[in-house]
C-alpha positions as CSV (number, residue, x, y, z in Angstrom):
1,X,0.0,0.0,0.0
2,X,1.5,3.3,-0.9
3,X,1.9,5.8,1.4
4,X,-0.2,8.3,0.3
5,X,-3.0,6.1,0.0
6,X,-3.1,5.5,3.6
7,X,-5.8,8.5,5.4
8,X,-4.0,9.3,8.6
9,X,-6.9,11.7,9.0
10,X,-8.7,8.6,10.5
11,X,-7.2,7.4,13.7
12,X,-9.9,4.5,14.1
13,X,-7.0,1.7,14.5
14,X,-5.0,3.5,16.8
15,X,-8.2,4.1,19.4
16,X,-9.8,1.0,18.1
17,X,-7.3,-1.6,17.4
18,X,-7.6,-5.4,17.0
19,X,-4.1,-6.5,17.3
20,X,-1.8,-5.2,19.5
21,X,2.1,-5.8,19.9
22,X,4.7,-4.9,22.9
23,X,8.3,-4.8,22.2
24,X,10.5,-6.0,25.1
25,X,7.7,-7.0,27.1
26,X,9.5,-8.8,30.3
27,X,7.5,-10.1,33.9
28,X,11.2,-9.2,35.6
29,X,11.7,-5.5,33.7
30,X,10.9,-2.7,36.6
31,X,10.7,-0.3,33.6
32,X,7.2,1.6,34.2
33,X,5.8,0.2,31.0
34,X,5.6,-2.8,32.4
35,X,2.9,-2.6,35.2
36,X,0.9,-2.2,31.9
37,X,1.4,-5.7,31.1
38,X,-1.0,-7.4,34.0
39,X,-4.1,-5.0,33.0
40,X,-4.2,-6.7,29.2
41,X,-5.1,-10.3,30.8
42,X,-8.7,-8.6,31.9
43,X,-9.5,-6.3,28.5
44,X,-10.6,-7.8,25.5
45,X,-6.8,-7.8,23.7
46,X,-6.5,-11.0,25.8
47,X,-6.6,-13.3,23.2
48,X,-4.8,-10.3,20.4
49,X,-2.2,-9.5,22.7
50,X,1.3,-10.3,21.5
51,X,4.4,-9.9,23.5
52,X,7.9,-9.5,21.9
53,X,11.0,-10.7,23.7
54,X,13.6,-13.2,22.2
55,X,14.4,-13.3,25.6
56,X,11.5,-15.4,26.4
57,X,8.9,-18.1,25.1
58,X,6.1,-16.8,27.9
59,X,5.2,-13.9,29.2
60,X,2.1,-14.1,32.0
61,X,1.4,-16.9,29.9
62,X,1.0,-15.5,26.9
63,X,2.9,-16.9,24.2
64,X,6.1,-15.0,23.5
65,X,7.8,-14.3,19.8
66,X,10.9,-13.1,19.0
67,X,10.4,-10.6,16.7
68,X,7.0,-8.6,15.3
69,X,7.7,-10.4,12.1
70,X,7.1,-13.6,13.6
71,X,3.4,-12.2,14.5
72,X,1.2,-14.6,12.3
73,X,-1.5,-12.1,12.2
74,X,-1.4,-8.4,10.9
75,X,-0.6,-6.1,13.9
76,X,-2.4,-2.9,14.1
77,X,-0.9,-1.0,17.5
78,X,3.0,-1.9,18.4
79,X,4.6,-0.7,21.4
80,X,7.9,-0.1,22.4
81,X,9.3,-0.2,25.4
82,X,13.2,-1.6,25.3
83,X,16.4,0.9,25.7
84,X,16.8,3.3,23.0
85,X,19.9,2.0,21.1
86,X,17.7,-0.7,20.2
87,X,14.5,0.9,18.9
88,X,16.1,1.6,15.5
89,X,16.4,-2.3,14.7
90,X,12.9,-3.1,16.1
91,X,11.5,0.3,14.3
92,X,12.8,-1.1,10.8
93,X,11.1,-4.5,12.0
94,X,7.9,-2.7,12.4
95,X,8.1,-0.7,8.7
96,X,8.5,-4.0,7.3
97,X,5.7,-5.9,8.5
98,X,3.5,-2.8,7.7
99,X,2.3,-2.1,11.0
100,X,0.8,1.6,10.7
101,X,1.0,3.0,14.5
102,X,4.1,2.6,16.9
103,X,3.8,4.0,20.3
104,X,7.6,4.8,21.9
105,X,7.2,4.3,26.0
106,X,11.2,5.5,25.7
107,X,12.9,8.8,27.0
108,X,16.1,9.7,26.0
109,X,15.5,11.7,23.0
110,X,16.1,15.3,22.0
111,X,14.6,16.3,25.7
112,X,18.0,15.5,27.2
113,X,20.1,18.3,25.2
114,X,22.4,16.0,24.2
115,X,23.1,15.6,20.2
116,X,22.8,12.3,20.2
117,X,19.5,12.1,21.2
118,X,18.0,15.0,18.5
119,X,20.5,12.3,16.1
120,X,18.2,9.0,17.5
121,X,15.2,11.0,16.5
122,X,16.1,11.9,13.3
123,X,17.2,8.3,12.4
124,X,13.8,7.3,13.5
125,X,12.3,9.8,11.1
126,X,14.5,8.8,8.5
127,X,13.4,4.9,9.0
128,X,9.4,5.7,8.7
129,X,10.3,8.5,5.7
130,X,7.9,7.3,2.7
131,X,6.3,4.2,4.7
132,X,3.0,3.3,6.1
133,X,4.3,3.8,9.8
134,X,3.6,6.9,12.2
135,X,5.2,7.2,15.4
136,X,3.3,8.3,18.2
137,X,6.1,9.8,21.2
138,X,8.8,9.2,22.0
139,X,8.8,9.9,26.1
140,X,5.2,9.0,26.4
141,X,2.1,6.4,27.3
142,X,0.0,6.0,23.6
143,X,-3.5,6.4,23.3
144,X,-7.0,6.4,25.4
145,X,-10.2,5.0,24.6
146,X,-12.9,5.5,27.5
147,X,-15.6,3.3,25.5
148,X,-13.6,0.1,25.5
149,X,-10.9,0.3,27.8
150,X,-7.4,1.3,26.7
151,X,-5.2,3.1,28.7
152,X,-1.9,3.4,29.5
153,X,-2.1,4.3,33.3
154,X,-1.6,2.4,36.4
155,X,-4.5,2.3,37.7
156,X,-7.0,4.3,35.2
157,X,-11.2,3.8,36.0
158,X,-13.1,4.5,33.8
159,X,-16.3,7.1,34.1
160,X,-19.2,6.7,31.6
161,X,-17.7,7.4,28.2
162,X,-18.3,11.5,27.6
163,X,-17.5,13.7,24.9
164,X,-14.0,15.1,26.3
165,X,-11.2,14.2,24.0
166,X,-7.5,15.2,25.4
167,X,-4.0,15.4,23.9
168,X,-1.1,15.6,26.0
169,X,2.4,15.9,26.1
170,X,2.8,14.9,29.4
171,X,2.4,11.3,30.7
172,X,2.0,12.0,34.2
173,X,-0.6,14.7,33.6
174,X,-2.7,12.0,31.2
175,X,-3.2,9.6,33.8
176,X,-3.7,12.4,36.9
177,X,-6.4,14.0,34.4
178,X,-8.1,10.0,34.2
179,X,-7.4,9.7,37.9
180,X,-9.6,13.2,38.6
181,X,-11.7,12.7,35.8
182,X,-13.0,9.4,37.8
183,X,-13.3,11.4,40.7
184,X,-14.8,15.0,39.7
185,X,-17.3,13.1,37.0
186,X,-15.5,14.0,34.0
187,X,-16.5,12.1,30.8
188,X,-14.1,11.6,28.1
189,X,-14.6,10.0,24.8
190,X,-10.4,10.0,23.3
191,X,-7.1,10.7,24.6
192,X,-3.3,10.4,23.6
193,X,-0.4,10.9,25.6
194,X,2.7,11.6,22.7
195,X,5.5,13.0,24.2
196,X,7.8,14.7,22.1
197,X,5.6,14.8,19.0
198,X,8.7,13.3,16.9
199,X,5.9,12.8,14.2
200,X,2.3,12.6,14.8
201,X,1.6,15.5,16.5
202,X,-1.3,18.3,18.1
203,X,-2.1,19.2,15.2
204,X,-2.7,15.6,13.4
205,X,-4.6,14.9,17.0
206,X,-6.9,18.3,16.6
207,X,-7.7,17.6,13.1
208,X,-9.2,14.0,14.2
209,X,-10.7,15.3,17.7
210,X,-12.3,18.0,15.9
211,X,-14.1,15.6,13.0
212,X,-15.0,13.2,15.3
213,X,-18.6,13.4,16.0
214,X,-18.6,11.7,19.5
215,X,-15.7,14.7,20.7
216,X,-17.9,18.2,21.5
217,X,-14.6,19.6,24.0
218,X,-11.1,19.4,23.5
219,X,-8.7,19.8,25.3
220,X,-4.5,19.6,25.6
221,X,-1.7,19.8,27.4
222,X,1.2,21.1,25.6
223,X,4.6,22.4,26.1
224,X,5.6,22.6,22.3
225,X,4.3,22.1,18.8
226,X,6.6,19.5,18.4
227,X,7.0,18.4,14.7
228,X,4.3,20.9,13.7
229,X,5.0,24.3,13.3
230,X,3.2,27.3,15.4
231,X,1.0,28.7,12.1
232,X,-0.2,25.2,10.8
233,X,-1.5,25.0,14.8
234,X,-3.1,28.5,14.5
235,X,-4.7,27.7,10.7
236,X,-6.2,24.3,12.5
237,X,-7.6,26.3,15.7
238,X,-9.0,28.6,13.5
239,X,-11.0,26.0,12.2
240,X,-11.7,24.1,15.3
241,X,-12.8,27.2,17.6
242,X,-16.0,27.9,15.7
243,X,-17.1,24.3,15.9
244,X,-15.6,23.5,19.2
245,X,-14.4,24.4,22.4
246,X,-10.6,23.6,22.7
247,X,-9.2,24.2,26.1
248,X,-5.3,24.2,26.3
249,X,-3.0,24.1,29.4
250,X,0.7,25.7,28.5
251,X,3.0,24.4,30.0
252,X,6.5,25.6,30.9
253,X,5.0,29.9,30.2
254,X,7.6,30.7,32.8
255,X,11.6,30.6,32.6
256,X,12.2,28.7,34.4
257,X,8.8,26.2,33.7
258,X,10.5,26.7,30.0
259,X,13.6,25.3,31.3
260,X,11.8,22.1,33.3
261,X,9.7,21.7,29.9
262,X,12.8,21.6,28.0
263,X,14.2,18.3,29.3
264,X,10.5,16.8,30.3
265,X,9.9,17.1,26.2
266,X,12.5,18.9,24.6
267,X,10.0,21.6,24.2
268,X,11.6,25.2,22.7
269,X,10.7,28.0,24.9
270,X,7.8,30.5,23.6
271,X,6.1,33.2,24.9
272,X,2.5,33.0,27.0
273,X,1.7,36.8,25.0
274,X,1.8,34.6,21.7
275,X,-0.3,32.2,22.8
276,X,-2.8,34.7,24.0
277,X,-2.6,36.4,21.0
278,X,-3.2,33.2,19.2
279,X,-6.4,32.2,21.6
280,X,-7.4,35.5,20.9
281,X,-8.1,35.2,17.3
282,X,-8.9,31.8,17.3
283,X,-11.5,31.3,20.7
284,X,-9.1,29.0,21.8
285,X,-9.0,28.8,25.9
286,X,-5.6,29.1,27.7
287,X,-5.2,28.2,31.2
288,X,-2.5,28.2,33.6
289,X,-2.3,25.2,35.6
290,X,-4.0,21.7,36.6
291,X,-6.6,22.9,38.6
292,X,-8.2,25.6,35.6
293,X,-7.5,22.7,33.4
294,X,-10.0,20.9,35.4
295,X,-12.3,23.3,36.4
296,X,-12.7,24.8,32.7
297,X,-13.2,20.8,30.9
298,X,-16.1,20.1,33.4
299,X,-17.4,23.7,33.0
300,X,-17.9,23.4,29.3
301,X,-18.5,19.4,29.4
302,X,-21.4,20.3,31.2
303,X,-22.4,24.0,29.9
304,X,-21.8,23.6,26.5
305,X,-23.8,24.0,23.8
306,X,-27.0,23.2,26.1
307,X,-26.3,26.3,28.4
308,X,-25.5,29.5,26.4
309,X,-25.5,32.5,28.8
310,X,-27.1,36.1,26.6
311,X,-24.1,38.1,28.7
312,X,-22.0,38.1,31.3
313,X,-24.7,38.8,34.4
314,X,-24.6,36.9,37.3
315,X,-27.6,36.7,40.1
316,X,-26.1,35.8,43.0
317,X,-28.5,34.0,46.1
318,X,-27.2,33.6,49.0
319,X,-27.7,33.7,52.9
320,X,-25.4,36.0,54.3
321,X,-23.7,39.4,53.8
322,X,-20.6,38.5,54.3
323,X,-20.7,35.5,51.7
324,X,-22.5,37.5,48.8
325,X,-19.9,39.9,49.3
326,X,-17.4,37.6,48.8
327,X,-18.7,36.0,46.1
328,X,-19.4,39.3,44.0
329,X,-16.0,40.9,44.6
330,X,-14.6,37.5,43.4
331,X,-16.9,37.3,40.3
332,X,-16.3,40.9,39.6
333,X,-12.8,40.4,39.6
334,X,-12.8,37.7,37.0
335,X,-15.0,40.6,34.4
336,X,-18.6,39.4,34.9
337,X,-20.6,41.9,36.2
338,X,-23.6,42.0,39.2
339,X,-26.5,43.9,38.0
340,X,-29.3,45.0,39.9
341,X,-32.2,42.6,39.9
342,X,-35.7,43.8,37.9
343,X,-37.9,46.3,39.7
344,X,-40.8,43.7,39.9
345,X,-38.1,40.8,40.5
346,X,-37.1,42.8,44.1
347,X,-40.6,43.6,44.6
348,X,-41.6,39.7,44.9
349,X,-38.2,39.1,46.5
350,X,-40.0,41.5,49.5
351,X,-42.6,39.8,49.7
352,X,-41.3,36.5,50.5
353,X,-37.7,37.8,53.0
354,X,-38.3,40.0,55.9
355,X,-37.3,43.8,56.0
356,X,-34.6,43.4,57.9
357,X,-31.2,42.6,56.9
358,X,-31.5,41.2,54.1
359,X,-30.4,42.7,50.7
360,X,-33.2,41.7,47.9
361,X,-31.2,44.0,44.7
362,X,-28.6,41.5,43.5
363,X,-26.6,40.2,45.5
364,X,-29.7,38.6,47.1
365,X,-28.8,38.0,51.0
366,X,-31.2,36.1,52.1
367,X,-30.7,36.3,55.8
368,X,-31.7,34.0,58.5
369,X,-34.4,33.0,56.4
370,X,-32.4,31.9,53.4
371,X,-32.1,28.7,55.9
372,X,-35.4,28.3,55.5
373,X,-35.5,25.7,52.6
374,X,-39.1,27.2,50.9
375,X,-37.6,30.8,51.5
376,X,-34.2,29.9,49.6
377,X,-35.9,27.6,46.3
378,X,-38.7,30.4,45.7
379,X,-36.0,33.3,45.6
380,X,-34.2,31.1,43.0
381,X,-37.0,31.0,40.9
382,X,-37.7,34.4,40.9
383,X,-33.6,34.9,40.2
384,X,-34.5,33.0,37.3
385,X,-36.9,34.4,35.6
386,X,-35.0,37.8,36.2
387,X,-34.4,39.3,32.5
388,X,-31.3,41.1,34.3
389,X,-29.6,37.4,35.0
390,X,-28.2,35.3,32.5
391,X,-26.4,32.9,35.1
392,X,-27.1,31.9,38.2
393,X,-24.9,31.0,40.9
394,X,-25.5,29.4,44.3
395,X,-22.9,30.0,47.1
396,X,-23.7,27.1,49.8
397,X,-23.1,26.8,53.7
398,X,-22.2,23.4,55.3
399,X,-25.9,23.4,56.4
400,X,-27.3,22.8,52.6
401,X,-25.1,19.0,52.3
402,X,-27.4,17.5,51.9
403,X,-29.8,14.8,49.2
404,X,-33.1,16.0,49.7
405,X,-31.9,20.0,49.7
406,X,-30.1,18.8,46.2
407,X,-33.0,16.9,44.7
408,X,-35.2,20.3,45.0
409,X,-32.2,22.5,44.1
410,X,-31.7,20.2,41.2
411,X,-35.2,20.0,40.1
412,X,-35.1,24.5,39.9
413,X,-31.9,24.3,37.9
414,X,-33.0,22.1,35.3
415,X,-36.1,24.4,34.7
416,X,-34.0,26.7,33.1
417,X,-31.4,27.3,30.0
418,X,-29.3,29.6,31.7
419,X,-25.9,28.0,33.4
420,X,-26.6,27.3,37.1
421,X,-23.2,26.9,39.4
422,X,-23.1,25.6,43.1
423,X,-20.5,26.6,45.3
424,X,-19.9,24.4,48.1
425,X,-18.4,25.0,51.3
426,X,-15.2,24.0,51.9
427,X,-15.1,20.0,52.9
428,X,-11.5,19.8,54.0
429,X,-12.1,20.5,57.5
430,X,-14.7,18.7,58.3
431,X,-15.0,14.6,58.4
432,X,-18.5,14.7,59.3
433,X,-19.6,17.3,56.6
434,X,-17.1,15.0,53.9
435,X,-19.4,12.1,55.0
436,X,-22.3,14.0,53.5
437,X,-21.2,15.5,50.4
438,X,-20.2,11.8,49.6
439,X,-24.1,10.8,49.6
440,X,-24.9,14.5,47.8
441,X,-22.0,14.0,44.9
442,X,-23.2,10.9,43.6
443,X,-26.5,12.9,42.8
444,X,-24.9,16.1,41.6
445,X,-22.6,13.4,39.2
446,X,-25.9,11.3,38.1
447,X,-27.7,14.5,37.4
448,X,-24.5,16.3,35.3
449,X,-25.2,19.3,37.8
450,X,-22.1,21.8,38.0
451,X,-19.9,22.3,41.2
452,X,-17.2,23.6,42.7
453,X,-15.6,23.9,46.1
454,X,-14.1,27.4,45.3
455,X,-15.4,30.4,44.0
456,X,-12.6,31.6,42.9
457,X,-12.5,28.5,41.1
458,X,-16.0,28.9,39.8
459,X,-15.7,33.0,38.9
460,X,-12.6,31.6,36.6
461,X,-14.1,29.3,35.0
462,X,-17.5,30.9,34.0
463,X,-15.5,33.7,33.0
464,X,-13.7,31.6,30.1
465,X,-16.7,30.1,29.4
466,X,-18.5,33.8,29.1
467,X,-15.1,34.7,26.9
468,X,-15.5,31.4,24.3
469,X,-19.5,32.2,23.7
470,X,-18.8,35.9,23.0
471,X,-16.1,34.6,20.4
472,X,-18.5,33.0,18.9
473,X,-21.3,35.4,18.7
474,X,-18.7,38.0,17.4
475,X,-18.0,36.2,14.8
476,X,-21.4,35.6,14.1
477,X,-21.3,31.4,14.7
478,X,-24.3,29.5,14.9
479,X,-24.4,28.1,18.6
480,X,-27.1,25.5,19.2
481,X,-28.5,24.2,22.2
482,X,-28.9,21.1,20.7
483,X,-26.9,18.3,22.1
């Protein structure tokens, strides 16, 4: 088969292989790679799992060959995981039996500095040049599929399968982002983990994330362009933004991040200003660190396109000065704005709080009797209907943990189209109050409600979101609601 007659546009054997090969696959090795090995027994590459070792004749029982070429079946997936000065040999092995993906679990490469790594990489380029092979890494863990299992982490669990597809350059940060993903209910649908980007790279993973019809947010991790170059990036996020959501953490925007990125990836230093710039024009989202990252893929998992907010005002309901104060200098901060509520929206308001110390104009302090569960749900619906308000926020106290608060909270929020955030209190301190929110987040998670446990956290995070749909309506691109 020719070359050019193979569509690397479609990745549907790399995320949905039959036949699967490991290179140097050992029970004694203490190489990470390994403590893969075990987790193929249960998956259903048990009986298309081939292990590579002339070493040995088993491995975990599996039968072991010497070389790829002695596979008697045509191998879709290979990967690698032997020292370096080897991978050459075995990479000319895999060109020749035609194998179209290789994943390279390896470090060692051009992130070290030294010339003879950028040489390896090159001679790897130079063995693939003109042949039906692509090389996913080196320095990294391969791809992710949430729908039937694959990944490349210790100990990944699997959520129901979403429509969050990830790149990343970083292995660590693929398999913390499955680990928190589990935990914080975040769906995903794709993922790949490539390292340096030697060949296959973010902008062959955008293209495919952004045609794929099961992938509605993407999101990436990236400390370079790797083999691609800055522009064809841009070009492709130009054409991604106005279709999707793509969320990207820079890493190494500092010196001396740049310097750490340098020998995690080999990753060339560039400036944060340029990506702004390029985010800018293109919608893209750029966040800082893990925690955004997180925050802003749940935000618009959940939020977009179903949720599209007309502006950037927030109605605030809470009980207490102090925490509405709090909460609107923080969301005011992050450029959305606090408006007053309608005139008839603050005359109902009086009509259901007492005179007295409470604040019915936006933020809405509730008072004493925002503990009062009927007080607190009918202020919310009148927040609602409020033509002022085009999100909704909910600052919690400890007294509010709780299922049957949630199920009527729930039941108001999914009245409406406008986005609808809970802010719970802080659950670090407190055992007892962690006991509860256990029983309350399985709801919140069955339900797809959003959360978050700071609101600095949350003003952030709406505020991108806020920033991606204004993008889009200056520019004049159809949003739908439709799911």
């Amino acid at each position: 088969m020719a070359p050019e007659d193979f569509n690397f546009d479609k990745f549907d054997t790399l995320f949905h292989p039959q036949h699967i090969a490991f290179i140097g696959a050992s029970e004694k090795s203490r190489f990470g790679a390994m403590l893969y090995l075990p987790a193929f027994k249960n998956s259903k590459w048990a009986e298309t799992f081939y292990p590579v070792n002339p070493k040995y004749e088993k491995v975990l029982g599996w039968k072991c060959y010497s070389s790829v070429l002695d596979i008697p079946f045509p191998v879709d997936t290979t990967y690698i995981s032997v020292k370096t000065k080897y991978i050459p040999a075995v990479l000319k092995e895999c060109v020749q039996k035609e194998i179209p993906w290789v994943v390279i679990f390896a470090s060692g490469f051009s992130e070290t500095g030294d010339s003879s790594g950028l040489k390896l990489e090159q001679e790897l380029k130079q063995i693939i040049k003109g042949t039906n092979t692509r090389i996913i890494g080196p320095n990294c863990l391969g791809p992710y599929n949430a729908t039937e299992g694959m990944s490349f982490t210790f100990s990944a669990k699997n959520n129901t399968p979403g429509s969050i597809s990830f790149m990343s350059q970083s292995g660590g940060h693929m398999s913390q982002l499955l680990d928190v993903g589990y935990k914080r209910d975040l769906r995903f649908r794709y993922g790949v983990s490539f390292g340096n980007q030697l060949d296959l790279n973010c902008v062959d993973f955008l293209k495919h994330f952004r045609s794929d019809s099961t992938t509605h947010v993407i999101s990436a991790y990236l400390e370079s362009f790797g083999s691609a170059t800055g522009y064809d990036f841009f070009l492709e996020l130009k054409k991604t933004g106005k279709i999707k959501p793509v969320i990207i953490w820079k890493g190494g925007y500092t010196k001396d991040g740049s310097r750490a990125a340098f020998s995690h990836t080999g990753a060339i230093v560039s400036d944060l200003k340029l990506w702004r710039s390029m985010a800018k024009q293109t919608g893209a989202i750029i966040v800082k660190d893990n925690e955004e990252f997180w925050n802003a893929m749940k935000t618009f998992e959940l939020l977009f396109p179903k949720y599209i907010p007309d502006g950037r005002n927030v109605g605030i309901i809470t009980p207490g000065g102090g925490s509405s104060v709090n909460t609107t200098d923080l969301f005011s901060s992050h450029y959305l704005k606090i408006p007053e509520l309608t005139l008839e929206s603050q005359k109902k308001i009086s009509e259901v709080l007492p005179y007295e110390n409470v604040n019915v104009r936006n933020p809405i302090d509730l008072g004493a009797s925002g503990f009062v569960l009927e007080i607190f749900l009918k202020c919310i619906e009148i927040v609602i209907e409020d033509t002022n308000i085009d999100i909704i926020v909910i600052p919690l106290w400890p007294h509010f943990i709780s299922s049957h608060i949630f199920k009527n909270m729930i039941k108001i929020q999914k009245s409406t189209s406008k986005p609808f955030v809970f802010c719970m209190p802080s659950i670090a301190d407190s055992s007892e109050l962690a006991q509860r929110f256990s029983s309350v987040k399985k709801i919140l998670h069955e339900e797809r409600v959003l959360y978050f446990f700071s609101l600095r956290d949350a003003a952030r995070s709406i505020s991108l979101y806020c920033d991606y749909i204004e993008f889009l309506k200056s520019h004049d691109y159809n949003i739908s609601n439709e799911q």
